[in-house]
C-alpha positions as a Markdown table, in Angstrom:
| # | Residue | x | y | z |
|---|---|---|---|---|
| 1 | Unk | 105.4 | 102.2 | 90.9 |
| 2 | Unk | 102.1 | 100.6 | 89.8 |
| 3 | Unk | 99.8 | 102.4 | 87.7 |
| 4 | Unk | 97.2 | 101.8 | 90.3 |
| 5 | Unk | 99.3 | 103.2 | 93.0 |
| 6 | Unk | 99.6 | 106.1 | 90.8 |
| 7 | Unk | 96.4 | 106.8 | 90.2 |
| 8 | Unk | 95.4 | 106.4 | 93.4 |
| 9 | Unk | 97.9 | 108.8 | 94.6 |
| 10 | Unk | 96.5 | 111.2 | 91.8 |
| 11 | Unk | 93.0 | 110.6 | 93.2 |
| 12 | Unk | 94.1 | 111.3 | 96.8 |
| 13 | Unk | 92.2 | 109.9 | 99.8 |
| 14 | Unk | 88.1 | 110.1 | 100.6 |
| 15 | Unk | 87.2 | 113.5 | 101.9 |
| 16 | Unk | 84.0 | 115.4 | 101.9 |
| 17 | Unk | 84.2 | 116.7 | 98.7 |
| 18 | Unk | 84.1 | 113.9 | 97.1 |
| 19 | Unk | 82.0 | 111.2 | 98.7 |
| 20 | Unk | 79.0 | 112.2 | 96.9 |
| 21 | Unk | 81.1 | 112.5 | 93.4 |
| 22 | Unk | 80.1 | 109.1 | 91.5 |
| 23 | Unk | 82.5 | 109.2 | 89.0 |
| 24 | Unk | 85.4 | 110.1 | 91.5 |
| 25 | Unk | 84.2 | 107.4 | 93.2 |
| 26 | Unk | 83.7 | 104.8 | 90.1 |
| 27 | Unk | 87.6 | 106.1 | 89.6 |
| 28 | Unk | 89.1 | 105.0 | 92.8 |
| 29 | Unk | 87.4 | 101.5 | 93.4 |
| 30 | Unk | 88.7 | 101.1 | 89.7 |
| 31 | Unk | 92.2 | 102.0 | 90.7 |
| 32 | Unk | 91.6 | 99.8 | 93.8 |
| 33 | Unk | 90.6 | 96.8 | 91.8 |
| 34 | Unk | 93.6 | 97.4 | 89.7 |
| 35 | Unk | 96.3 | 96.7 | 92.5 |
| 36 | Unk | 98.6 | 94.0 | 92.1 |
| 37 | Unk | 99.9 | 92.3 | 95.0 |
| 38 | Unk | 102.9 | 92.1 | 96.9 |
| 39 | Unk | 103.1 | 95.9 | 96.7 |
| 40 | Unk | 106.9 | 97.1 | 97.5 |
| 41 | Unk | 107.2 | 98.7 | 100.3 |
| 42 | Unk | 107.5 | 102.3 | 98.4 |
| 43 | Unk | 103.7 | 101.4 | 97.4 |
| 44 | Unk | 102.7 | 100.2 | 100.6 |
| 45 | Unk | 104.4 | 103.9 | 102.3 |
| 46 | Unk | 102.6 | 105.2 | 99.1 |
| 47 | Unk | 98.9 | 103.6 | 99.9 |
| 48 | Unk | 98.9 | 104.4 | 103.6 |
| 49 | Unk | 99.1 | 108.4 | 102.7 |
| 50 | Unk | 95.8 | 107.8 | 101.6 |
| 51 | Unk | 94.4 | 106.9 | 104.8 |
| 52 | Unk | 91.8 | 109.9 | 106.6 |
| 53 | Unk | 89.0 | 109.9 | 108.7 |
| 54 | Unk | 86.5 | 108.4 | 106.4 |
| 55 | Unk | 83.6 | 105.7 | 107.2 |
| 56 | Unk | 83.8 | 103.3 | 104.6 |
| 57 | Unk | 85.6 | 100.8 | 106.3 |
| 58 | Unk | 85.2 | 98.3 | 103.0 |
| 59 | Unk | 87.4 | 100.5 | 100.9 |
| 60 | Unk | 90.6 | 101.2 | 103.7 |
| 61 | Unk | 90.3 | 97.3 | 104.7 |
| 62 | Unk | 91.4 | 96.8 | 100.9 |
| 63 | Unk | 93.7 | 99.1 | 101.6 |
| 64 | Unk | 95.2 | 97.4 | 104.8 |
| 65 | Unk | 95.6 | 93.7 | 103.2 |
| 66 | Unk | 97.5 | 95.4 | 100.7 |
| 67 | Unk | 100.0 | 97.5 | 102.7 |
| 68 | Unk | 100.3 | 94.0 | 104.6 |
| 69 | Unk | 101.7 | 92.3 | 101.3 |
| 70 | Unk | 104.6 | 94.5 | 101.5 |
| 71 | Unk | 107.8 | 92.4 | 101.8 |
| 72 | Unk | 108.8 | 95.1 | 104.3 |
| 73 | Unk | 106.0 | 94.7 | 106.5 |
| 74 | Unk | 106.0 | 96.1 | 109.1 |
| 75 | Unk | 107.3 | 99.2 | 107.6 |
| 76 | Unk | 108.2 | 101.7 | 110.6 |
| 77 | Unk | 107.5 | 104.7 | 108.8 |
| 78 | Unk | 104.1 | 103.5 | 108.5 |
| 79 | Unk | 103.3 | 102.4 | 112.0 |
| 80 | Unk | 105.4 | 105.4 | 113.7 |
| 81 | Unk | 102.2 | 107.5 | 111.7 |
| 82 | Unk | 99.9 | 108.7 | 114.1 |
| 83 | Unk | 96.7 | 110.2 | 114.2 |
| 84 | Unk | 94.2 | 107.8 | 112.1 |
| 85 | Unk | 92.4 | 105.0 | 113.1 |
| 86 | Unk | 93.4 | 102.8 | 109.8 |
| 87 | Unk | 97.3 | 103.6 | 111.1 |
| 88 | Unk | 95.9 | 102.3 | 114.6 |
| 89 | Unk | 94.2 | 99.2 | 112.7 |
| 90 | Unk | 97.9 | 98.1 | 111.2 |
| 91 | Unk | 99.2 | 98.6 | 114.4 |
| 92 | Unk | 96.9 | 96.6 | 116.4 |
| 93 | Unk | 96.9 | 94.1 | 113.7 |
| 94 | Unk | 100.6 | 93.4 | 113.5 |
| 95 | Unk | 100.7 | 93.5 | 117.6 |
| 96 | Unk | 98.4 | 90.2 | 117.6 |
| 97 | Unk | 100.7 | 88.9 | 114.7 |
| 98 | Unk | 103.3 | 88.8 | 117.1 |
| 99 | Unk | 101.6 | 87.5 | 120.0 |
| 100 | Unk | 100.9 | 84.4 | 117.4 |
C-alpha cells in the first residue's frame, strides 16, 4: 500500500476534533497530494473508510476521483456501504456512467 494511503489511514477521516487542528490539517492535504494514481482496489476500499459527515466537499471530491481510478471500479464493498453522502456520491456517479 502507498505511503499516502497509509498515512492517511493513520490520520483517519475529518471529525470535529480536528477541523480546527492546522497542522492535522497541513498533514492530510499533504498525504492527499501525495496519492499516486490508479490506486488498487485495496487502496480505493482503504480511502473510502475515510469518508464521514464532513463539509469540505474539496477534500472528499479528491477522494472520489481517486477511488474511481481503481481498476476494480466499481468495487461492491464500497458501494453496498451505506450511510454517507460521499458513498451516495460514488453511487450516483457510477449510475449515470452506465446510463452513458
Amino acid at each position: 500500500m502507498q505511503p499516502a494511503v497509509l498515512r492517511l489511514k493513520q490520520l483517519g477521516p475529518i471529525r470535529a476534533e480536528v477541523e480546527n487542528n492546522e497542522v492535522w490539517w497541513r498533514d492530510w492535504v499533504e498525504a492527499l497530494d501525495g496519492l499516486n494514481t490508479p490506486v488498487t482496489d485495496e487502496e480505493a476500499i482503504a480511502l473510502a473508510a475515510l469518508f464521514s459527515d464532513c463539509e469540505d466537499r474539496s477534500t472528499y471530491f479528491t477522494l472520489v476521483h481517486v477511488i474511481e481510478t481503481a481498476p476494480g471500479w466499481p468495487i461492491a464493498s464500497i458501494l453496498n456501504l451505506t450511510g454517507n453522502e460521499w458513498i451516495d456520491v460514488l453511487k450516483v456517479r457510477w449510475d449515470n456512467y452506465k446510463k452513458r
